[in-house]
C-alpha positions as CSV (number, residue, x, y, z in Angstrom):
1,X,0.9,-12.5,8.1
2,X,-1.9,-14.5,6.1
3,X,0.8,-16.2,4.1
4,X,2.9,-17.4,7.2
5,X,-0.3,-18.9,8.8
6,X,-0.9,-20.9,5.5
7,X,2.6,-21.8,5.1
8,X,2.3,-23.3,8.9
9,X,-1.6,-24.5,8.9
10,X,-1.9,-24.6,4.8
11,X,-4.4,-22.5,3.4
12,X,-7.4,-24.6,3.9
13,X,-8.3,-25.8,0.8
14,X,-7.7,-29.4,1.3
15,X,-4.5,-31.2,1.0
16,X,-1.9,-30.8,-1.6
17,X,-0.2,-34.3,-2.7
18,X,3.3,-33.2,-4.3
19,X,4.9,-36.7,-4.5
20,X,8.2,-35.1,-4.6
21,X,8.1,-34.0,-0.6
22,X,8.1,-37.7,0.0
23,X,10.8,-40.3,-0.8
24,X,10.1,-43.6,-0.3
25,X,13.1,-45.7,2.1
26,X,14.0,-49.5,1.4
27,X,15.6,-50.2,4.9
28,X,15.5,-53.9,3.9
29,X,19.1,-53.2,2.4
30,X,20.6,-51.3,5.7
31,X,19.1,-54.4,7.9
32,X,21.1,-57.2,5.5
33,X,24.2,-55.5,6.3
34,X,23.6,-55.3,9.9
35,X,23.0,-58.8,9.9
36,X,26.1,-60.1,8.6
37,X,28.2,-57.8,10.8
38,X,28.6,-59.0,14.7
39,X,28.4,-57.0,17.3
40,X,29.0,-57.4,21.5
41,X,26.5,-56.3,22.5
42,X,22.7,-57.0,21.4
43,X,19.6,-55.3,22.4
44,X,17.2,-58.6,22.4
45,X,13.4,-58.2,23.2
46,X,12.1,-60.9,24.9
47,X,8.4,-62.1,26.8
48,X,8.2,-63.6,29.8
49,X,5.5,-65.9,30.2
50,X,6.9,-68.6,32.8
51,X,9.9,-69.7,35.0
52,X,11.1,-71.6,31.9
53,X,12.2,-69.2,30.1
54,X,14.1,-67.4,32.9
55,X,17.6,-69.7,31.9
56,X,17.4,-68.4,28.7
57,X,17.3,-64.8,29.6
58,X,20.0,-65.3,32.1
59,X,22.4,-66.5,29.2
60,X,21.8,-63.5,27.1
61,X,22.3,-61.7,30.4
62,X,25.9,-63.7,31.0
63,X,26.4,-63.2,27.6
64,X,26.7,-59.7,27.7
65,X,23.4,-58.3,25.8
66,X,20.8,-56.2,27.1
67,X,17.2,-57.1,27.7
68,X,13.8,-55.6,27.4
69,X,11.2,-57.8,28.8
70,X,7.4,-58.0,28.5
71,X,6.4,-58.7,31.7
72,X,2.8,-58.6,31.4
73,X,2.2,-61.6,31.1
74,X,2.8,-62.8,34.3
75,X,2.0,-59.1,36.0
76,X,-1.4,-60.8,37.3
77,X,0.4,-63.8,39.6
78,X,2.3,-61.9,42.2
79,X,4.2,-64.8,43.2
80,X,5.5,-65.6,40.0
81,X,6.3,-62.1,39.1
82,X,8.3,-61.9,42.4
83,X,10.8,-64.9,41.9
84,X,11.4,-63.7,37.8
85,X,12.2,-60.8,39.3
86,X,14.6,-61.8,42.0
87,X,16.2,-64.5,39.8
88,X,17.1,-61.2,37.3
89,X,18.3,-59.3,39.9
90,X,20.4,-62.3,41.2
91,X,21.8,-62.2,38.0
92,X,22.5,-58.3,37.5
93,X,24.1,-58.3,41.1
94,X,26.2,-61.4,39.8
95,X,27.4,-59.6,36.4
96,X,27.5,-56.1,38.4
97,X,24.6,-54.7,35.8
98,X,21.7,-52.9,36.6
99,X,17.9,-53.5,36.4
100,X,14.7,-51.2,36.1
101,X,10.9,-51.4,35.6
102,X,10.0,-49.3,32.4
103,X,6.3,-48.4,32.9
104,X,4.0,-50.8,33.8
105,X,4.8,-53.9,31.6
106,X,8.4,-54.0,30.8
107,X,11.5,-54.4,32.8
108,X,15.1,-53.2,31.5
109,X,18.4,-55.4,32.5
110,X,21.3,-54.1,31.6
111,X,25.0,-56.0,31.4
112,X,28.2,-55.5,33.1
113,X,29.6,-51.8,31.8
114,X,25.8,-50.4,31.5
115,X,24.0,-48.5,33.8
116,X,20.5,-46.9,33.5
117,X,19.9,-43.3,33.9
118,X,16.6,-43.2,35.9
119,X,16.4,-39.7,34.9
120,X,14.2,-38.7,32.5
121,X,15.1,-36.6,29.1
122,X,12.5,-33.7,28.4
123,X,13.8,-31.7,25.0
124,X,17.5,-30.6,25.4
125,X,17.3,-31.0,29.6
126,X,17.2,-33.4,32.1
């Protein structure tokens, strides 16, 4: 029994280093490929900040790619929140897409063809 509770916790006499458990992973050379190779649909990450840079998340909207956007930026004007907010959902409604807060800061807008399960995924179950 003592050697499967070192085996989980180790044994307690500091940390063993064996270098070859660990392999170091260049994923510089997987991200050049996915570069070069176009796809439909982006995810883009974006921060919203002002009205002014509603238009430009509208296009990647129209343009079929799907949006995560910092919000918090603007959480403390209630006014201003509320028209970015209607503005993207005038757009999802237009492009028959879907729309959802994600915790407190970030909202999630989806294009035409994706919807967003509001249900959440705990280990193997829903």
């Amino acid at each position: 029994m003592a050697k499967i509770m070192d085996k989980i916790f180790g044994s307690g006499t500091g940390p063993t280093n064996n270098v070859d458990e660990y392999t170091e992973l260049d994923l510089g050379k997987y991200e050049e490929v996915l570069d070069e190779e176009p796809a439909e649909t982006y995810i883009r990450v974006a921060e919203l900040t002002n009205l002014n840079e509603l238009p430009g998340l509208k296009k990647e909207i129209y343009d079929g790619n799907i949006l995560m956007i910092d919000i918090s930026n603007i959480k403390a004007d209630k006014l201003l929140l509320d028209r970015a907010l209607k503005d993207l959902k005038d757009v999802v409604a237009d492009v028959r897409g879907d729309i959802a807060g994600i915790k407190d800061d970030q909202v999630l807008v989806t294009p035409s063809g994706i919807r967003i399960d509001r249900s959440k995924i705990i280990g193997a179950r829903y």
